[in-house]
C-alpha positions in Angstrom: 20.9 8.9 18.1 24.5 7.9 18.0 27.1 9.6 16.0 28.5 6.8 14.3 25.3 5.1 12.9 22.6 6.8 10.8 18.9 6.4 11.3 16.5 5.2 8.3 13.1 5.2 8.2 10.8 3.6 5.3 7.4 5.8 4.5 5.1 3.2 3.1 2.6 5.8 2.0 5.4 7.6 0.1 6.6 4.5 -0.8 10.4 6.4 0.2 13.2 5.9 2.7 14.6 8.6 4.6 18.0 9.4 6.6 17.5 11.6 9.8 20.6 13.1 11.2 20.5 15.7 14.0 21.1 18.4 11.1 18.6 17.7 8.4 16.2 14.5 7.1 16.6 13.6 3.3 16.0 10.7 1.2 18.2 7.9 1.0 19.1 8.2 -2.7 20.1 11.5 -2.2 22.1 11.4 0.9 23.8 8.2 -1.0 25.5 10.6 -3.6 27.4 12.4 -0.7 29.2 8.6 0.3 32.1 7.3 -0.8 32.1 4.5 -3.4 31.4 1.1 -1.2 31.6 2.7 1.7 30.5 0.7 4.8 27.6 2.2 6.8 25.7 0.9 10.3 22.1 1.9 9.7 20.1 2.2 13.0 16.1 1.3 11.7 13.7 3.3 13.0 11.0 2.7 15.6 8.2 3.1 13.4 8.8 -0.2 11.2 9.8 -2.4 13.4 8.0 -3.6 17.5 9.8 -4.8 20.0 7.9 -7.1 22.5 8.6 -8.5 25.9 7.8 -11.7 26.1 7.8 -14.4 29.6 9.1 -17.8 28.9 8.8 -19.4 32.1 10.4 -22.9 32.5 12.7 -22.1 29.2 16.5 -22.3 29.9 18.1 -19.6 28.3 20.1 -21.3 25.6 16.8 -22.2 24.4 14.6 -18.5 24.0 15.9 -18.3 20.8 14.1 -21.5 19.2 11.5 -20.7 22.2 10.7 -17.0 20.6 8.8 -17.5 17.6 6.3 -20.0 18.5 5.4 -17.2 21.6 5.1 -14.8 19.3 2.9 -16.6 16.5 -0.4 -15.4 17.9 0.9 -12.3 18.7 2.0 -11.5 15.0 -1.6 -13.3 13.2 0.9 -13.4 10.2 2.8 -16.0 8.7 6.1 -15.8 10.5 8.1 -16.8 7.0 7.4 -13.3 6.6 8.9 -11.7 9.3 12.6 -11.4 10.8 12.1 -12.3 14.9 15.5 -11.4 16.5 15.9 -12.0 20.1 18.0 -9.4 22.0 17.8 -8.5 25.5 16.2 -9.7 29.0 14.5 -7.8 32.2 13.6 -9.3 35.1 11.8 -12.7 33.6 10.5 -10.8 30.6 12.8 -11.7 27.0 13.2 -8.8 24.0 12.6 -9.7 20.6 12.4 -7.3 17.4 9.9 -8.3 14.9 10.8 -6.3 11.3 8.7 -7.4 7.9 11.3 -9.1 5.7 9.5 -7.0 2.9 11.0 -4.1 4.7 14.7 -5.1 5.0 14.9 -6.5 1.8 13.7 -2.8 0.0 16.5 -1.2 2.4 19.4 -3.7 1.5 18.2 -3.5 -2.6 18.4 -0.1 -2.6 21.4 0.1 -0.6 22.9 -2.1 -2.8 21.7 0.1 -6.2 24.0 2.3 -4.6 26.5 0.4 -3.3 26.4 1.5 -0.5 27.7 -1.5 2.1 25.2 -2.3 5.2 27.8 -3.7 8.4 24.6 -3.8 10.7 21.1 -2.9 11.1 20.0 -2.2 14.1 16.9 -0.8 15.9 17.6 2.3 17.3 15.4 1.5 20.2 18.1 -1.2 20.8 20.6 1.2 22.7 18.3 2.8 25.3 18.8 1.7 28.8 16.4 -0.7 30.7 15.4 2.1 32.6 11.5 3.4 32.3 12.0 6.5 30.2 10.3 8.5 27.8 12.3 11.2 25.9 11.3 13.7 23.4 13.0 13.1 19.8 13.0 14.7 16.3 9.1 15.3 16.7 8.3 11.9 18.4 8.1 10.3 21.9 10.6 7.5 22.3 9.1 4.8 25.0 11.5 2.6 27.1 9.2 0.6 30.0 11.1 -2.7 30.4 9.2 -5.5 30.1 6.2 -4.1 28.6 6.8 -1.5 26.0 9.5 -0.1 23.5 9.2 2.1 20.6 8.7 5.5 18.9 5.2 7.0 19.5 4.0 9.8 17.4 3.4 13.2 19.5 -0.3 13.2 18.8 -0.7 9.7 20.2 1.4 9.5 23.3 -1.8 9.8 25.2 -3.3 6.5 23.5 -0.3 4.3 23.7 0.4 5.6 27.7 -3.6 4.2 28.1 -2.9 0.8 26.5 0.3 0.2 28.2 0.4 1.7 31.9 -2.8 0.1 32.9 -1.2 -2.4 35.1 2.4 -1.4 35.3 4.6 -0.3 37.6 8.0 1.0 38.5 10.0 2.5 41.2 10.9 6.0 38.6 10.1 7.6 35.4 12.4 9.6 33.4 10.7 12.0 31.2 13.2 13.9 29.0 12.5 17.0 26.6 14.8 20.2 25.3 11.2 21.7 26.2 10.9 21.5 29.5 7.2 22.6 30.0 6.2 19.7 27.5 8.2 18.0 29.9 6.7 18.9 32.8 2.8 18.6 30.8 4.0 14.9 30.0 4.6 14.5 33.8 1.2 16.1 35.4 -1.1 13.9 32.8 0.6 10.7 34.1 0.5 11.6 37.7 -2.9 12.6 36.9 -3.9 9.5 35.0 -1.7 6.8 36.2 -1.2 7.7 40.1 -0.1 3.8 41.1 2.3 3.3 38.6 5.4 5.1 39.5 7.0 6.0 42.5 8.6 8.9 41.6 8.3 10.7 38.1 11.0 13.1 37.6 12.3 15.6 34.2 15.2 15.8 32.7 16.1 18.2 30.1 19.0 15.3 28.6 18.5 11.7 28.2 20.2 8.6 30.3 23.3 7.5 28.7 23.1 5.3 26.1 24.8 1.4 25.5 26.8 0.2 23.3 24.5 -1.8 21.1 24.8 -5.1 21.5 26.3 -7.6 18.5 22.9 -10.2 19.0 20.7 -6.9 18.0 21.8 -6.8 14.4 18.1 -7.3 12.7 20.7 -8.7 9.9 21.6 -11.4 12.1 18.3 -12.5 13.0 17.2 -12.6 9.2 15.6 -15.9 8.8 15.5 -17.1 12.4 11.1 -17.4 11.9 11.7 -19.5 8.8 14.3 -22.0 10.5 11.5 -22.4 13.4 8.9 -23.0 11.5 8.3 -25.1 9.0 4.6 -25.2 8.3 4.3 -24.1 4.2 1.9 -21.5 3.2 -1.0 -21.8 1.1 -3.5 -19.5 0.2 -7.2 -20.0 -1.4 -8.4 -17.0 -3.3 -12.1 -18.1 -3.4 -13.1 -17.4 0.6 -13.1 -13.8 -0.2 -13.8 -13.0 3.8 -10.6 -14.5 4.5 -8.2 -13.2 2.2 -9.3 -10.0 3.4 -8.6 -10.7 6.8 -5.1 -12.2 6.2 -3.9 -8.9 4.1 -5.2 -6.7 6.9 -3.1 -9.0 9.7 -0.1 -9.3 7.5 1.1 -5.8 8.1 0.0 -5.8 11.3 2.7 -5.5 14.4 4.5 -2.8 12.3 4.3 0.0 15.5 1.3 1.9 14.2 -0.4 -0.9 13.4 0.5 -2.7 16.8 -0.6 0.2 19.2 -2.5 2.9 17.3 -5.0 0.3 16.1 -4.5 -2.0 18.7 -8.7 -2.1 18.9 -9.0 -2.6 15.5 -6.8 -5.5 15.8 -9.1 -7.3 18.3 -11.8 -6.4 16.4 -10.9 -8.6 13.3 -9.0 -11.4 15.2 -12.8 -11.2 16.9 -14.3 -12.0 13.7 -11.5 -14.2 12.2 -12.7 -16.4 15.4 -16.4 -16.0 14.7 -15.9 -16.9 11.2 -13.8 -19.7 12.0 -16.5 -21.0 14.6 -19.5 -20.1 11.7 -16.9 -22.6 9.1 -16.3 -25.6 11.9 -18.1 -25.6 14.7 -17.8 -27.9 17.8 -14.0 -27.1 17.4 -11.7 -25.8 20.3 -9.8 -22.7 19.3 -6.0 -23.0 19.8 -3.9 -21.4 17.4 -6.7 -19.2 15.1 -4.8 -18.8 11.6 -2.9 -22.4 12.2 -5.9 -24.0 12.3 -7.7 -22.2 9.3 -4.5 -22.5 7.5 -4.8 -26.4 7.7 -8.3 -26.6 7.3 -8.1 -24.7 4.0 -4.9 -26.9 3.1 -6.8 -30.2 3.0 -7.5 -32.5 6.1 -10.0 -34.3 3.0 -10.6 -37.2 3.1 -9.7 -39.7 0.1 -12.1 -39.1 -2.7 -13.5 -35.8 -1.5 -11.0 -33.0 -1.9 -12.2 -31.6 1.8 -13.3 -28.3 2.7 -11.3 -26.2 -0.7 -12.5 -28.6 -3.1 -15.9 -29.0 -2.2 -16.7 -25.4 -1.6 -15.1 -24.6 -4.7 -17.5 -26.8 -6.6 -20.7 -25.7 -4.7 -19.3 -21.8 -5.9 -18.9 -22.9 -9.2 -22.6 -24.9 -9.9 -24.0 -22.0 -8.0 -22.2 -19.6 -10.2 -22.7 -21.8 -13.0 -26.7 -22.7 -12.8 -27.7 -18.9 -12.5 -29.1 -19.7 -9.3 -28.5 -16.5 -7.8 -31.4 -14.8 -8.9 -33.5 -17.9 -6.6 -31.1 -18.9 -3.9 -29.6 -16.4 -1.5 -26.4 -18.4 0.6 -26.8 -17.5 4.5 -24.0 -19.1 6.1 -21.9 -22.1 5.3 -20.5 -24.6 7.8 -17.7 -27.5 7.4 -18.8 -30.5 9.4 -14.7 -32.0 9.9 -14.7 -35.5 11.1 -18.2 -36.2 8.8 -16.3 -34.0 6.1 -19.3 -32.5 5.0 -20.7 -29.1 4.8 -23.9 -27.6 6.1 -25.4 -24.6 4.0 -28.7 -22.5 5.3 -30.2 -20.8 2.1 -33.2 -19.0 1.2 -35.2 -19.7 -2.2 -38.1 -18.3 -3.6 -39.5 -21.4 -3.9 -39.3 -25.2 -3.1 -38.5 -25.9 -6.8 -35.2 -23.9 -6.7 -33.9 -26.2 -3.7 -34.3 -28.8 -5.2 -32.8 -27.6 -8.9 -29.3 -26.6 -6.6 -29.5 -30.4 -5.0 -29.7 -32.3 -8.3 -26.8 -30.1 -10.0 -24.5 -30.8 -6.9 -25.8 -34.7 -7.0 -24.9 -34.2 -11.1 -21.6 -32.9 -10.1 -20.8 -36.3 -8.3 -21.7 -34.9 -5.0 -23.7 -36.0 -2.4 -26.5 -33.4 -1.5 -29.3 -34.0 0.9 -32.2 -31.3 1.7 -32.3 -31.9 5.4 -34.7 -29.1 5.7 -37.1 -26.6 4.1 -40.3 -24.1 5.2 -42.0 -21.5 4.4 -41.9 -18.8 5.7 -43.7 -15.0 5.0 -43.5 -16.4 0.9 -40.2 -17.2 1.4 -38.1 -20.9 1.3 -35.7 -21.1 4.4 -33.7 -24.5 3.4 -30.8 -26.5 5.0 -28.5 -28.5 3.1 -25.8 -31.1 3.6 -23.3 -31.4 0.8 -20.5 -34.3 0.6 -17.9 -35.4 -1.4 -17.8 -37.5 -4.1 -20.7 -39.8 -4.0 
């Protein structure tokens, strides 16, 4: 978009970086070959692997939004911030910018940057130099989105109409700027917003060439801000394999907030934070909800009590004697609950007959666990059984 920096964009399904100029869009690798030996390159990052959020901080003075950002963002991101470069860069009105980039990302640009030594001076997101105006502009086959204070990023043509649903519902501005070299797409762009959105804007108005760009700012160097989640927060990360449901979960939400993932599948996204919180409730119930993957994160760290190994340990044992004692032919798991301040768990089952229950109880007592068969009936032929498992006995 500017003539001294060059735009890159990484192609995860490709597994590729490209460079767009206004000319031609080639891989990296290749366009590398035409440089100079260490020459020194600004690379502007593309839209599509990076979001940008607007974020209110009321009551926090402004030498302190950069500690402030990252804890704002944490349930917005349902990822490990360690992973993740938060730079804060920009204010309108009372809402503060920040770009949130995968570190995973950067690092594959800087390594293969530096295979071919080529020097990086600055990486910055090319959404970073658009003006704080409410704009959207037509650009090498995409829709580039500037509404200050609620949305910033590249938008694939055949999903303008999505992202426009999710983020003009309740906003409003004095003027939009619609900009395209094709002025009836223009002018299309236009008549479905007035049509669809007749309270947000004022005026709506095309343009066949885009507002002026800034200079970009030296604070929006995604370089910079490399490591600013990691000095914030301190909590380490731990993961446990064995709760298949969850690891699932957490791989799906880790790559979340990338823009596709952020707006495209934004109902997706609710969809599995819904069930992270129903299987959180299911695991501990009673519990208030405050920070969803802080909390699971520190139930499945410990919080055991001395002797018992808490809520890993013991699950891990019931897996294994249930594993172990071929008892899957007679017992069918429903649903397992963690009990926290009696550090116990609670696991409905279904047997085909009263012997089986108690054939799982004595292996877990055998194990040095305390098990207790707090119910059992009958039910159409079939054994519907509660039981409460502890710690070391």
């Amino acid at each position: 978009m500017t003539t001294n920096t060059i735009r890159v964009q990484w192609h995860a399904t490709l597994g590729q970086w490209t460079v767009h100029t206004d000319q031609e869009v080639k891989p990296l690798e290749e366009w590398a070959d035409t440089l100079p030996e260490l020459m020194a390159v600004t690379l502007q990052l593309s839209a599509s692997n990076y979001v940008a959020h607007w974020v209110a901080l009321p009551g926090i003075k402004a030498r302190m939004v950069n500690r402030a950002m990252p804890y704002a963002l944490e349930e917005l991101i349902l990822g490990d911030l360690n992973d993740f470069t938060v730079l804060t860069s920009g204010s309108y009105k009372a809402y503060h910018r920040a770009y949130v980039v995968a570190n995973d990302v950067t690092e594959r640009l800087l390594a293969l940057c530096d295979l071919h030594h080529i020097r990086v001076h600055a990486l910055v997101p090319e959404t970073a130099a658009l003006p704080l105006v409410s704009c959207i502009q037509y650009h090498a086959g995409d829709w580039l989105v500037q509404l200050p204070g609620r949305f910033e990023g590249r938008v694939p043509e055949n999903a303008i109409a999505v992202v426009l649903e999710s983020v003009l519902s309740d906003y409003m501005a004095d003027e939009l700027i619609v900009v395209g070299s094709n002025l009836d797409q223009a002018k299309l762009l236009k008549t479905s917003i007035e049509t669809g959105y007749p309270d947000c804007f004022g005026t709506i108005r095309v343009e066949p060439t885009p507002p002026a760009l800034l200079p970009v700012p030296a604070t929006a160097d995604l370089l910079s801000g490399k490591g600013l989640a990691q000095q914030e927060s301190q909590k380490p990360t731990h993961w446990w394999t064995g709760v298949a449901a969850m690891a699932a979960i957490f791989a799906l939400l880790s790559g979340l907030y990338l823009f596709l993932d952020n707006q495209l599948k934004a109902r997706q996204v609710a969809e599995v934070h819904a069930q992270s919180l129903a299987l959180y409730q299911q695991w501990f119930p009673g519990e208030r909800v405050r920070s969803l993957e802080r909390q699971f994160r520190e139930k499945l760290d410990g919080g055991a009590s001395a002797g018992s190994g808490g809520f890993i340990a013991m699950m891990a044992n019931v897996s294994r004697i249930y594993a172990g004692e071929s008892l899957q032919k007679s017992i069918e798991l429903q649903s397992v609950r963690y009990a926290d301040r009696l550090d116990e768990l609670v696991i409905e089952v279904t047997a085909t007959a009263m012997g089986d229950l108690q054939t799982f109880k004595q292996a877990l007592e055998k194990s040095g666990m305390t098990a207790d068969i707090a119910s059992a009936t009958t039910d159409k032929g079939v054994v519907k059984g509660r039981l409460k498992v502890g710690g070391a006995a």
